[in-house]
C-alpha positions as CSV (number, residue, x, y, z in Angstrom):
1,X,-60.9,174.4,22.3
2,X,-62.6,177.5,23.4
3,X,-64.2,176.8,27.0
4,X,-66.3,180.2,28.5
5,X,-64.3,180.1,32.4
6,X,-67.4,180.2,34.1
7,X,-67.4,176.5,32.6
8,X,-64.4,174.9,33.5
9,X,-65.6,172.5,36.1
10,X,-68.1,171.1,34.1
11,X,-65.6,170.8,31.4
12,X,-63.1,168.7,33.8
13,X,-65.8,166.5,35.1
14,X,-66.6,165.1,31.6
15,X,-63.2,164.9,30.5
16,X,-62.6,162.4,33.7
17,X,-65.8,160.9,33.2
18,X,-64.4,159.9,29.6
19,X,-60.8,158.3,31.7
20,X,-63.3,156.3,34.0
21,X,-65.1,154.8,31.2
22,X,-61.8,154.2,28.7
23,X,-63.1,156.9,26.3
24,X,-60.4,158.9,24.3
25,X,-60.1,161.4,26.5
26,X,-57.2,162.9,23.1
27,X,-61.2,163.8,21.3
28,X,-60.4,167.1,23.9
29,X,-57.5,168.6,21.7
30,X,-57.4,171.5,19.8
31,X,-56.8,169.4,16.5
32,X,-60.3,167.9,16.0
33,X,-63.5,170.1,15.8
34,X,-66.0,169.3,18.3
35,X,-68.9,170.7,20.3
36,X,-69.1,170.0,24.3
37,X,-72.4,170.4,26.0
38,X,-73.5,170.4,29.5
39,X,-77.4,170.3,30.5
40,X,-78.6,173.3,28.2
41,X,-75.1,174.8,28.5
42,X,-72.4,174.6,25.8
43,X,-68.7,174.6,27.8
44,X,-66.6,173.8,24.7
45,X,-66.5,174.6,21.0
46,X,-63.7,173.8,18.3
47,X,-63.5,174.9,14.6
48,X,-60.9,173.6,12.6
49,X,-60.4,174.4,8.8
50,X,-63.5,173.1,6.5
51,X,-65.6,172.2,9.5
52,X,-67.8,174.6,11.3
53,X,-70.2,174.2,14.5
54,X,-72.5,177.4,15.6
55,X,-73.6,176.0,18.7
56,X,-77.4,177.8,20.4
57,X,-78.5,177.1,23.8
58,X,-81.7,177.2,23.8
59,X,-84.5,176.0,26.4
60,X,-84.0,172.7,28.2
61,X,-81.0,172.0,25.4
62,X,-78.8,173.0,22.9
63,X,-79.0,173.3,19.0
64,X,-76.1,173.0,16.8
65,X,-75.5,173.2,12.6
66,X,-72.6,171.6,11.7
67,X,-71.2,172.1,7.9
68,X,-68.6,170.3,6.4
69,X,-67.7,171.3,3.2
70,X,-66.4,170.2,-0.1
71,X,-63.6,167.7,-0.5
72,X,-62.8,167.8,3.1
73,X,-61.2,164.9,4.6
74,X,-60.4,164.7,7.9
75,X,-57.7,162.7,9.9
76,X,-59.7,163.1,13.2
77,X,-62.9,162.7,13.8
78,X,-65.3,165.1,14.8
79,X,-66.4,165.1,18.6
80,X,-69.7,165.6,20.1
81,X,-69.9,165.5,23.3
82,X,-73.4,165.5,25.4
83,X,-73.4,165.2,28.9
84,X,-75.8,165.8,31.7
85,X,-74.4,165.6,35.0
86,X,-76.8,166.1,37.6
87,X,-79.6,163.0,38.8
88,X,-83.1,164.2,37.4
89,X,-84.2,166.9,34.6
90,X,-84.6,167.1,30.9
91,X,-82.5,167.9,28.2
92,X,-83.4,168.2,24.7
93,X,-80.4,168.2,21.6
94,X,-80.9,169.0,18.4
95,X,-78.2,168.8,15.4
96,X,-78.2,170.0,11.5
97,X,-75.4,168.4,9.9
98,X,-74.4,168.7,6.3
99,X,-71.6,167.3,4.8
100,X,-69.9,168.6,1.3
101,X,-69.5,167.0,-2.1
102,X,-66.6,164.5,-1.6
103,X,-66.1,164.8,2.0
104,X,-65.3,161.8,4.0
105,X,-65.6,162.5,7.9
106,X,-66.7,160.6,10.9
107,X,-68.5,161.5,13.6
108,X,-68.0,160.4,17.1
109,X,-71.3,161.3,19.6
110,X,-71.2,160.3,23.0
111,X,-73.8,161.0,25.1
112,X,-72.7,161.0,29.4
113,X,-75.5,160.3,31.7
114,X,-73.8,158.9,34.9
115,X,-75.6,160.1,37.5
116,X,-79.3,160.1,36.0
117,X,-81.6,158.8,38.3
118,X,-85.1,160.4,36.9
119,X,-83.3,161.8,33.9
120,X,-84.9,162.6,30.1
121,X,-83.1,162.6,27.2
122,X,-85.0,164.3,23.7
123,X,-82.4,164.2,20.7
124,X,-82.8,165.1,17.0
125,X,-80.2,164.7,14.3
126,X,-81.0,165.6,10.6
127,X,-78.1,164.6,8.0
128,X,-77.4,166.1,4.6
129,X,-74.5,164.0,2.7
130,X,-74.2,165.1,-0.9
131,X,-72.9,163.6,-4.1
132,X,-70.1,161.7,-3.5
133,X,-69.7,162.0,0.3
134,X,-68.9,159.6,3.4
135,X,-69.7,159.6,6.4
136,X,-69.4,157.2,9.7
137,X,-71.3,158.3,12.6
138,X,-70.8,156.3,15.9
139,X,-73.6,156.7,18.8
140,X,-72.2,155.6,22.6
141,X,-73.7,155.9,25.6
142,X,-72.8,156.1,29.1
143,X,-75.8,156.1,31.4
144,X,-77.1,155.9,35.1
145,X,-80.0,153.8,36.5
146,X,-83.2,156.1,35.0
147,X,-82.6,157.7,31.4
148,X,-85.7,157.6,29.3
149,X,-83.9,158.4,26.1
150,X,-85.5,159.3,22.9
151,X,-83.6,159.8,20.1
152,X,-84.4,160.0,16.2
153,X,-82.1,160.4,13.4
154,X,-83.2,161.6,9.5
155,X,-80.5,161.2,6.6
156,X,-80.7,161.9,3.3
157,X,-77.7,160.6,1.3
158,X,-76.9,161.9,-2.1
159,X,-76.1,159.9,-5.5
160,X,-72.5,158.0,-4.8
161,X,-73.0,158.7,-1.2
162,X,-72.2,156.5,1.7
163,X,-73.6,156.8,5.4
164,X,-72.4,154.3,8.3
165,X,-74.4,154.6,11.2
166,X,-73.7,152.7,14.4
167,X,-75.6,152.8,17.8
168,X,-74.1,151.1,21.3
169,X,-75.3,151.2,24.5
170,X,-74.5,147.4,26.0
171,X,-72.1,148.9,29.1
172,X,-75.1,150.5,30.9
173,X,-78.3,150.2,31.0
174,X,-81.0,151.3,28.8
175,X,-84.1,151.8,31.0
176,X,-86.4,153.1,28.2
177,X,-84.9,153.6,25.3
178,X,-86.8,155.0,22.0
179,X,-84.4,154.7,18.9
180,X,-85.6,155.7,15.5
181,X,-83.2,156.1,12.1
182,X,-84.6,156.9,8.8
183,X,-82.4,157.0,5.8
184,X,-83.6,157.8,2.0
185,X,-80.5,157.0,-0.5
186,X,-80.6,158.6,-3.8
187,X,-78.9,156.6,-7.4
188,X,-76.1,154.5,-6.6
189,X,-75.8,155.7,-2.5
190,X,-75.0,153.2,0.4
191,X,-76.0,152.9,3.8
192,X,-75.0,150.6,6.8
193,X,-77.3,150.6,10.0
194,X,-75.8,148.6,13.0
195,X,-77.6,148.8,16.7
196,X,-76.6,147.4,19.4
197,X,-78.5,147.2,22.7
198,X,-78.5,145.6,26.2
199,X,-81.7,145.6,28.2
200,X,-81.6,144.3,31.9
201,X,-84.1,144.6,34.7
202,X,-87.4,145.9,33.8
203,X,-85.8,148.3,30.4
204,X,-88.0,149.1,28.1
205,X,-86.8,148.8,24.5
206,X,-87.5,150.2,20.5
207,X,-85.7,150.6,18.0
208,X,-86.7,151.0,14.4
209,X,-84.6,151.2,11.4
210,X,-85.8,151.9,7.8
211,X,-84.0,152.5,4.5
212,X,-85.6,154.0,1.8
213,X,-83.8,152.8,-1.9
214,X,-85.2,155.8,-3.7
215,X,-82.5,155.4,-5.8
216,X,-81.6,153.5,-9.3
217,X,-78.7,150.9,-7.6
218,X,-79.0,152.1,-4.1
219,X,-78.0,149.8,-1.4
220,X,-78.9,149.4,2.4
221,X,-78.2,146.3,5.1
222,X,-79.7,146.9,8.5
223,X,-78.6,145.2,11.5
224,X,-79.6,145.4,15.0
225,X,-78.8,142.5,17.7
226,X,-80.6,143.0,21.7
227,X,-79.5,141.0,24.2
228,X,-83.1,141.4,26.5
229,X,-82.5,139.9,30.2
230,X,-84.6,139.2,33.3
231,X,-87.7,141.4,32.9
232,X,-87.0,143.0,29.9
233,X,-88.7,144.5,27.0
234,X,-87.7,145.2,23.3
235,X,-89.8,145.8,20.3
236,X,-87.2,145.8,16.8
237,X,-88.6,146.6,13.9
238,X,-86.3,147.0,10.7
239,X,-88.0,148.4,7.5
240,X,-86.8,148.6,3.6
241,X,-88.7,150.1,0.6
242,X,-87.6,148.9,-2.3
243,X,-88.1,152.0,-5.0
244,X,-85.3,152.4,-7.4
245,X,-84.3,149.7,-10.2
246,X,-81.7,147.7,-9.3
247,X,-81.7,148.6,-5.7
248,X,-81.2,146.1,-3.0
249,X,-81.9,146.0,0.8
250,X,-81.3,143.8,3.4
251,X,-82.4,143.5,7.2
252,X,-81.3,141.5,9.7
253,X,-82.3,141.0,13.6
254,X,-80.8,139.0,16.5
255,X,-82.5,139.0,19.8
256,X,-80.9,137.2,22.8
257,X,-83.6,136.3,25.6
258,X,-82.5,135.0,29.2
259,X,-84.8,135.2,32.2
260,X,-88.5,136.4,31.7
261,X,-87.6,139.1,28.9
262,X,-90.3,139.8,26.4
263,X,-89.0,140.7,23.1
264,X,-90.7,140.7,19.4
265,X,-88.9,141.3,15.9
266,X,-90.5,142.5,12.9
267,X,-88.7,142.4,9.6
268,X,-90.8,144.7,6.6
269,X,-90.3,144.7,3.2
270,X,-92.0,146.5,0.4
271,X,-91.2,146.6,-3.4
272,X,-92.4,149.2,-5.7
273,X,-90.0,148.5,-8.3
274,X,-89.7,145.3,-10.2
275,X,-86.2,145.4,-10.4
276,X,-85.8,145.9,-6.5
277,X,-84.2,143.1,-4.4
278,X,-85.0,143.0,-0.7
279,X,-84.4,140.1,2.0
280,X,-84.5,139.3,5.4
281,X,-83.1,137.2,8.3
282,X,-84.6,137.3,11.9
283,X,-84.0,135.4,15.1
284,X,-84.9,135.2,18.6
285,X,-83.9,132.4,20.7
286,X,-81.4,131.9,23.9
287,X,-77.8,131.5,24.1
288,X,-76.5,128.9,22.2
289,X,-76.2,125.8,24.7
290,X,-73.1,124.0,22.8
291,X,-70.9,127.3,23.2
292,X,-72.3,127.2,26.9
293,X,-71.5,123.5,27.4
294,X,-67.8,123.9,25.7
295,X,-66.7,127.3,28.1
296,X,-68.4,125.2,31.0
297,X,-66.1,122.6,30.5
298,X,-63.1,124.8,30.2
299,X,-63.8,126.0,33.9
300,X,-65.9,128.9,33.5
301,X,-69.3,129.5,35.5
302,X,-73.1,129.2,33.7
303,X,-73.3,132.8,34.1
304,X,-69.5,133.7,33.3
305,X,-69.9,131.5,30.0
306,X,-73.2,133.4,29.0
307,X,-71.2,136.8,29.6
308,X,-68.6,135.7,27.2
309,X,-71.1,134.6,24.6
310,X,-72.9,137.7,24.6
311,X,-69.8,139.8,24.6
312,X,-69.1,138.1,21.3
313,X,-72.1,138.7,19.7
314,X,-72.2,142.4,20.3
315,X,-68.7,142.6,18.9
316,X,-69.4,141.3,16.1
């Protein structure tokens, strides 16, 4: 890991940030490529054979192009790291990621807000996976009391490729949180969307998911489950366009209201192809009262026993 000496302290605060939280603090090590960022500063960079990062600072942020390339499969996965470690400001990211014919790589992304108070967050991804590739891409967050966080992600998966993306942010809260993924999947290509969100106080919550099955035999199943408490907002919406023969789509949303939370789901589904399949499953409703009764019984508080049921359902 190369780390500019001017940069060190910033370095050590986000690696003990990472013990604090029970991060792998090991996604550090000179083995596994990574970029480490700071504000609009980047304070660590690692190549490793097949993968390279050329990390920019540029105003308010950072830009990065990250290329994997052919038949390249790693045994770590690659880090980045986004932190921000001061209480209010702006900070804008903005990765290019392609990934080879063949590859299969994973990408863990961890974005460290702890102290934002009056803090905005402005991130882009665009992903390239070409014929054949794979590629799981893990979103976690770590936030203080005021991040307004906007983040959008564009993929566009080539024939026999598969994408995995998965977005968390249940430990802290969300405040206002804009999440947008797109994915367009070309002949036989797979994707897996999974969100996961927990919205307390007065947060403010969207997310929106859409596949596009361009492809002949593409596949997609989107899945996003908010837990909304007290005052909280959430808006989901989880789109599918069926295009390509044979292709088939699913969407799926689970919204958990306690409290006065406000929270609407809207499923879309539109078929251009007469051989396309689409479906749909939505819910909203509160905790299930049977599990609550039975962990009541066991000894466990009302608010304890909700805890654990929600717990459960964001594991899954």
């Amino acid at each position: 890991m190369v780390i500019k000496m001017d940069r060190v302290k910033e370095y050590e605060a986000l690696v003990n940030i990472y013990e604090k939280e029970g991060l792998d603090t090991s996604l550090f090590g000179d083995r596994i490529a990574a970029i480490i960022i700071s504000g609009e500063r980047i304070v660590g960079l690692n190549n490793i054979e097949g993968v390279e990062i050329v990390g920019e600072e540029i105003e308010n942020g950072v830009r990065a192009e990250i290329k994997i390339k052919d038949n390249i499969e790693l045994p770590f996965p690659i880090h980045l790291c986004t932190g921000f470690l001061k209480s209010e400001g702006y900070q804008r990211v903005v990765f290019d990621i392609i990934v080879g014919k063949g590859s299969k790589v994973k990408f863990l992304s961890h974005c460290i807000f702890p102290y934002a108070k009056d803090f905005t967050h402005d991130a882009y991804a665009k992903i390239r996976i070409d014929e054949g590739a794979f590629v799981v891409y893990e979103d976690e967050h770590v936030h203080g009391e005021g991040v307004r966080m906007i983040s959008k992600t564009e993929v566009k998966v080539g024939r026999k490729g598969r994408y995995m993306g998965k977005f968390s942010l249940i430990k802290h809260r969300a405040k206002e949180l804009k999440l947008e993924m797109r994915v367009d999947l070309d002949d036989y290509a797979v994707t897996e969307l999974v969100s996961k969100v927990k919205a307390i106080k007065d947060d403010s919550v969207e997310v929106k998911e859409v596949a596009y099955l361009t492809g002949a035999h593409s596949r997609a199943n989107l899945k996003t489950t908010v837990i909304a408490f007290d005052n909280a907002k959430a808006n989901v919406i989880n789109e599918a366009y069926g295009l390509g023969e044979h292709s088939k789509g699913h969407v799926e949303c689970h919204e958990i209201v306690k409290g006065e939370a406000d929270v609407q789901t809207v499923p879309f589904l539109r078929v251009k192809n007469d051989k396309a399949e689409l479906t749909h499953e939505a819910s909203i409703g509160r905790i299930n009262e049977v599990q609550l009764m039975q962990l009541m019984a066991k000894g466990l508080t009302e608010e304890e026993a909700a805890e654990l049921i929600i717990k459960g359902l964001l594991r899954e």
